[in-house]
C-alpha positions as CSV (number, residue, x, y, z in Angstrom):
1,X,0.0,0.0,0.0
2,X,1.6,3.1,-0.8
3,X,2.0,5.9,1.4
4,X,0.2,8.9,1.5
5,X,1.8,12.2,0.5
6,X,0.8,13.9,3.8
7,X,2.5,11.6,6.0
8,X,5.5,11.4,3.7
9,X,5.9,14.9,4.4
10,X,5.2,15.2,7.8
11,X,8.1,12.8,8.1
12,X,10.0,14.1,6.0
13,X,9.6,18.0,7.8
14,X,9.9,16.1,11.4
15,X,13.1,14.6,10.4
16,X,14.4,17.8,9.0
17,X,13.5,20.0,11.7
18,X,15.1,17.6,14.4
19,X,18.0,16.9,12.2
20,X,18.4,21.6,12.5
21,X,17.8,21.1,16.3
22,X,20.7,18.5,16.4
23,X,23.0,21.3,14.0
24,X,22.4,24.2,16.2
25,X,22.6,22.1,19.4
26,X,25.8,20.7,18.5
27,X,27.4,23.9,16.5
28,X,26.6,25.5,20.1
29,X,28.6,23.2,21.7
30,X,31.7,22.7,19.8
31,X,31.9,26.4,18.4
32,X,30.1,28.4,21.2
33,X,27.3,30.9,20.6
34,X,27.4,32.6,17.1
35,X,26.4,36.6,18.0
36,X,30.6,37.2,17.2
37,X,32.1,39.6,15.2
38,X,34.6,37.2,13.7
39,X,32.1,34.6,12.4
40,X,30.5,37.6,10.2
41,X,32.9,37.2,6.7
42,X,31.9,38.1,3.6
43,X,30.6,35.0,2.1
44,X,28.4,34.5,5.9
45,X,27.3,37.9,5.5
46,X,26.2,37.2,1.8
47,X,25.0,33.6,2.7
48,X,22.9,35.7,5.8
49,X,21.4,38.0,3.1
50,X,20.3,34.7,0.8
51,X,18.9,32.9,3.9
52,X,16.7,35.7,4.8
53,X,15.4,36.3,1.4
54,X,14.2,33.0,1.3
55,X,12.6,33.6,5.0
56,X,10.5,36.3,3.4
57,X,9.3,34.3,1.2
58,X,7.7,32.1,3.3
59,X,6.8,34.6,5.6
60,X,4.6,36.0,3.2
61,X,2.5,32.8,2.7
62,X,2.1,32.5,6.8
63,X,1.3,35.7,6.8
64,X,-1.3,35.1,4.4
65,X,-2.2,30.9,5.7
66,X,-3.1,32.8,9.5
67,X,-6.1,34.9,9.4
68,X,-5.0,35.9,13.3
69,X,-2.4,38.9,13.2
70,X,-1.5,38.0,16.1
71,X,-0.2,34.2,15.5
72,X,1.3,35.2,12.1
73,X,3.4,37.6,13.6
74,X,4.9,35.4,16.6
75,X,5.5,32.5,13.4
76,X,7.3,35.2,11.5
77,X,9.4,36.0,14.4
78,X,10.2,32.7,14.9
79,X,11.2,31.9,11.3
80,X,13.4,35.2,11.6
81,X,14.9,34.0,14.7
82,X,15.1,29.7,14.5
83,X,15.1,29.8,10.6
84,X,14.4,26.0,9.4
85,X,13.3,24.7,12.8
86,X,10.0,27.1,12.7
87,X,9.8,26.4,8.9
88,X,9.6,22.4,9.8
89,X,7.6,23.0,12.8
90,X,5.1,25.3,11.4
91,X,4.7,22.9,7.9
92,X,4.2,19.7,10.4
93,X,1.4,21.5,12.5
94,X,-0.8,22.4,9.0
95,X,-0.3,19.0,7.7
96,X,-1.3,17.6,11.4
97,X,-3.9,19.8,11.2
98,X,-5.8,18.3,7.8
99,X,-9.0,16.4,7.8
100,X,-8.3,12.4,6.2
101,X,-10.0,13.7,3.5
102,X,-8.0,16.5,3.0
103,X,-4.8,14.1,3.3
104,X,-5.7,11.8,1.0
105,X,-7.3,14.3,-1.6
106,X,-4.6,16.9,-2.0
107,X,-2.9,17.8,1.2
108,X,-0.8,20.6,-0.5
109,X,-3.1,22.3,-1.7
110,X,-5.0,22.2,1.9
111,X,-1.4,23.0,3.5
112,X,-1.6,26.4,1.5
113,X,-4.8,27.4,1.5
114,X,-6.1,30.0,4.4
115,X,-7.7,28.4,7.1
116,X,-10.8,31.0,6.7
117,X,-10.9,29.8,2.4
118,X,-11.8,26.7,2.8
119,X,-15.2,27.4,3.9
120,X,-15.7,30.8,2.4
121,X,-13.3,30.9,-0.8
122,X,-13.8,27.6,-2.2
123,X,-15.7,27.7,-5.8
124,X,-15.9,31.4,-5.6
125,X,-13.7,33.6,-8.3
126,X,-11.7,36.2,-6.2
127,X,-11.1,39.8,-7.2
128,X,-9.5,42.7,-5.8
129,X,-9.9,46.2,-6.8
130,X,-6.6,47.2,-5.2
131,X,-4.2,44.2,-5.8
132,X,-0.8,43.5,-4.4
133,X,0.4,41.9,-7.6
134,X,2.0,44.2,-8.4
135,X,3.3,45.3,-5.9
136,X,4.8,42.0,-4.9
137,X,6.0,42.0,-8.6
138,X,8.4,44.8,-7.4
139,X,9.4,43.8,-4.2
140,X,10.6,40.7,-5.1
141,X,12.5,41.8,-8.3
142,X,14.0,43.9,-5.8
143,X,15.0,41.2,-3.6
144,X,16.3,39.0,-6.2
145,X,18.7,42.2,-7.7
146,X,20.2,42.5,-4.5
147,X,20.7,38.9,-4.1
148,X,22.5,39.0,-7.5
149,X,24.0,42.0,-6.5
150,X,25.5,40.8,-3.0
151,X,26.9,37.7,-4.8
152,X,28.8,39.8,-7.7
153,X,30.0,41.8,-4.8
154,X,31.1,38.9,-2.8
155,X,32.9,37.0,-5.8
156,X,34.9,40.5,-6.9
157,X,35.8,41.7,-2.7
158,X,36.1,38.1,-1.0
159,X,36.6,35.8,-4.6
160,X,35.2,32.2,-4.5
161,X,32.9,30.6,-2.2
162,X,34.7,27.6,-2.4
163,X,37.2,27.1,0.1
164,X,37.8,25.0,3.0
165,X,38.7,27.6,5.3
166,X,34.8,29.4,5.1
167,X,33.0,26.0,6.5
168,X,33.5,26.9,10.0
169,X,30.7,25.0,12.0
170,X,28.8,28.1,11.7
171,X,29.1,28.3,8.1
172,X,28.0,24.8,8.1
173,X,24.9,25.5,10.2
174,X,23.9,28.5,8.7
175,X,23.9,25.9,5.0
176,X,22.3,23.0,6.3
177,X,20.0,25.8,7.8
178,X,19.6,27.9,4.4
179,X,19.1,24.2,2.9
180,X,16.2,22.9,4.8
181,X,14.1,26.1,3.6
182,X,15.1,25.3,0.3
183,X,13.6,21.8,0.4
184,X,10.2,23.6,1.7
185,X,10.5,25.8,-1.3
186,X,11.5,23.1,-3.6
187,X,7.9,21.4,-2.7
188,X,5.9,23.9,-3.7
189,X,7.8,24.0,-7.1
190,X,7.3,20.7,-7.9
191,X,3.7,20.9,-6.6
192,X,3.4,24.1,-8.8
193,X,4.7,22.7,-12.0
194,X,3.0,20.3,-14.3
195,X,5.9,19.0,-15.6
196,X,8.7,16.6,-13.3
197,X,11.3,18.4,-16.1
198,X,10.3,21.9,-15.6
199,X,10.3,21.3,-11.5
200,X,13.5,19.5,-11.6
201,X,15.1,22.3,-13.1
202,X,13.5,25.0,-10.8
203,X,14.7,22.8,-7.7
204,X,18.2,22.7,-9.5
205,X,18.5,26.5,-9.9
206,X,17.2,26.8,-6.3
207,X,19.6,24.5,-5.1
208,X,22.5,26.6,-6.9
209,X,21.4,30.1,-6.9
210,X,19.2,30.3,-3.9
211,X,16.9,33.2,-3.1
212,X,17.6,34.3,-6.8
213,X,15.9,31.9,-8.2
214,X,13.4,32.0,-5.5
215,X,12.8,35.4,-6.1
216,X,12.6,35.0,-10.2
217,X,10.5,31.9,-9.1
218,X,7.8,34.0,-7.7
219,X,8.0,36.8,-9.9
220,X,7.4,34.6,-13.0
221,X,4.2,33.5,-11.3
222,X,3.0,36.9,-10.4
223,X,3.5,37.8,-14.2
224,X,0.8,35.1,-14.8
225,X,-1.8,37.0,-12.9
226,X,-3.2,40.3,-13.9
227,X,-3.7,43.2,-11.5
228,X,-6.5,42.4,-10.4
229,X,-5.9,39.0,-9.5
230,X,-5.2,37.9,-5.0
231,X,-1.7,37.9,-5.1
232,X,-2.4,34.4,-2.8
233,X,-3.3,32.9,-6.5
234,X,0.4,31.8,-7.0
235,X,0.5,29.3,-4.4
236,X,-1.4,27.0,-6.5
237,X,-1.2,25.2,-9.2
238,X,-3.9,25.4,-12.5
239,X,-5.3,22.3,-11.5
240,X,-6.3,23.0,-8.0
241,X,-7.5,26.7,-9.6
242,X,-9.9,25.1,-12.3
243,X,-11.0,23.1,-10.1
244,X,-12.0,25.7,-7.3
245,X,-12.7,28.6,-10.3
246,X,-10.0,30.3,-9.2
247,X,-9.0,30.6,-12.8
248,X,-10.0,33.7,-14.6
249,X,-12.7,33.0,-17.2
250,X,-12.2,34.5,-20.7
251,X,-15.4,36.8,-22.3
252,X,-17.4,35.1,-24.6
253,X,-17.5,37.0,-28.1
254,X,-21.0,38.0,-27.8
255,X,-19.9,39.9,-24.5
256,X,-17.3,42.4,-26.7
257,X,-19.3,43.4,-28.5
């Protein structure tokens, strides 16, 4: 019997998180605490920037998944200050929090949605007459430019990433850290895009470029929605739209006239 995508993941975002406790724990112990002015090189400083591009990414879906100001903001102050481990423990509470029908049906799509949509949003087209598209459009072409911008810096000041002496234990963290948010990020890709090619090239380029591609990620998306589109439309994918009209509809002929 195979098993079901939900608990996959929750295992999969259980082991992850504890395997981050375990990093930070033992990174504590063998390198002491890392709030030092020595550990903050270039490349940490640029690997910093990258890791909390990535964090505002997903802070903008929790702030859009809690309808309770309140609770979003003490999530996004957790992902700010625990990175990965609130990533992991925030993803495990949704999935815990699905219905079996939910799991077995499509649990990503239920692990996105706003708690409040699935009893108000569900089959009903959504418009807004001031969007954030965008909006977000901007910010996150922003984001990504300085991304690219911090890295060109980095290479040409500090040269190549790619030496021995940068993996101290808290460069080490800080990656396995930066890399569990990417394996969050790489799920919704691959639940985004139709096609195992087109996601396993997205997952590659996030794996190698990071936030950039996060950011140019998100920002093709947002191109696919017009202004007047929810900006929440990118989380999910056409088939999940179609299926709750989420889509826009084209106007007949006889209505442009």
């Amino acid at each position: 019997m195979a098993i079901p995508l939900s608990n996959g993941l929750r295992a999969l975002f259980s082991v992850l998180g504890c395997l981050m406790v375990a990093t930070l724990i033992y990174t504590i112990y063998v390198d002491g605490f890392p709030f030092r002015r020595d550990l903050l090189t270039p490349w940490m400083a640029a690997t910093l920037v990258d890791f909390y591009i990535n964090i505002i990414a997903l802070a903008a879906w929790i702030s859009y998944k809690e309808s309770n100001f309140i609770t979003a903001t003490v999530w996004i102050v957790l992902l700010i200050c625990s990175g990965s481990i609130a990533t992991c423990a925030y993803i495990f509470i949704q999935l815990l929090k699905l219905s079996p029908e939910e799991s077995l049906q499509d649990p990503l799509y239920h692990v996105l949605l706003r708690h409040e949509n699935k009893l108000t949003y569900r089959g009903v087209e959504q418009k807004t007459k001031q969007s954030a598209v965008v909006t977000a459009r901007i910010a996150f072409s922003i984001l990504g430019l300085l991304m690219l911008g911090t890295l060109i810096y980095t290479l040409i000041t500090d040269g190549s990433p790619f030496r021995k002496e940068l993996l101290t234990p808290w460069m080490v963290a800080t990656l396995i850290d930066f890399y569990i948010n990417v394996v969050a990020l790489s799920v919704w890709v691959a639940y985004k895009e139709s096609s195992w090619i087109s996601a396993f090239l997205w997952i590659l380029l996030l794996i190698c470029f990071g936030s950039i591609t996060t950011c140019a990620y998100i920002v093709k998306q947002l191109l696919q929605l017009t202004s007047q589109d929810p900006v929440y439309l990118i989380l999910f994918n056409r088939g999940n739209r179609a299926e709750n009209r989420y889509e826009r509809r084209e106007p007949h002929l006889d209505d442009r006239s």
